[in-house]
N, C-alpha and C positions, 0 to 999 in steps of 0.2 A: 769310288768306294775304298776306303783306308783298310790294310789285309786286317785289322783287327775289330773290326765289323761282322766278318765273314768265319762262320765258324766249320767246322766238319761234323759230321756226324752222331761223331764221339761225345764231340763237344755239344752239340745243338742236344742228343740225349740226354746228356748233364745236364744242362740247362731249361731244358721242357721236367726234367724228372721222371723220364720214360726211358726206355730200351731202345738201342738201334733196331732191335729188331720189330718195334713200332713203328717209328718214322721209315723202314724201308716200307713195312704193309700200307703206310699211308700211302707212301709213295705210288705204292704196284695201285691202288685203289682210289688215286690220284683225290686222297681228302690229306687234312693236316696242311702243317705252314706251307709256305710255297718253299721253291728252290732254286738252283741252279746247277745246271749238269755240265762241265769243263772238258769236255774229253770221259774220261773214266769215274772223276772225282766229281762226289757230289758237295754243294755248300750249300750253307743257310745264313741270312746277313739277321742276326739282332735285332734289328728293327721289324722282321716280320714275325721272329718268334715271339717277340713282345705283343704284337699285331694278336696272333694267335690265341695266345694265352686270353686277353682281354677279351676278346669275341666271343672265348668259352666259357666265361665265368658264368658264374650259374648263381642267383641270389637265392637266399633261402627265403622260402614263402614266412610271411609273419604268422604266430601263433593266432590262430582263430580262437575266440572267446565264446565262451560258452553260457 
């Protein structure tokens, strides 16, 4: 895994468009990307927040005719 894969928190927030203090609630309520716990420090690699994002999309229902 290349270190710039692997982002921190800060960064995985930046990147999702949410707050740390989102991804920790996911955390403690173990929904949201996955991760990785190092000792103290938490990571998240790129490829799952991408994972993530896509699994969430949500299509808008098409306009029903009337």
């Amino acid at each position: 895994m290349k270190q710039s894969e692997v982002l921190d928190e800060i960064r995985a927030a930046q990147y999702l468009g949410c707050t740390v203090h989102a991804l920790r609630a996911w955390r403690f309520r173990r929904v949201g990307p996955p991760w990785y716990k190092v000792g103290r420090l938490v990571r998240y690699r790129v490829s799952d927040l991408d994972q993530f994002l896509t699994a969430n999309r949500v299509e808008p229902e098409a306009e029903v005719k009337r």
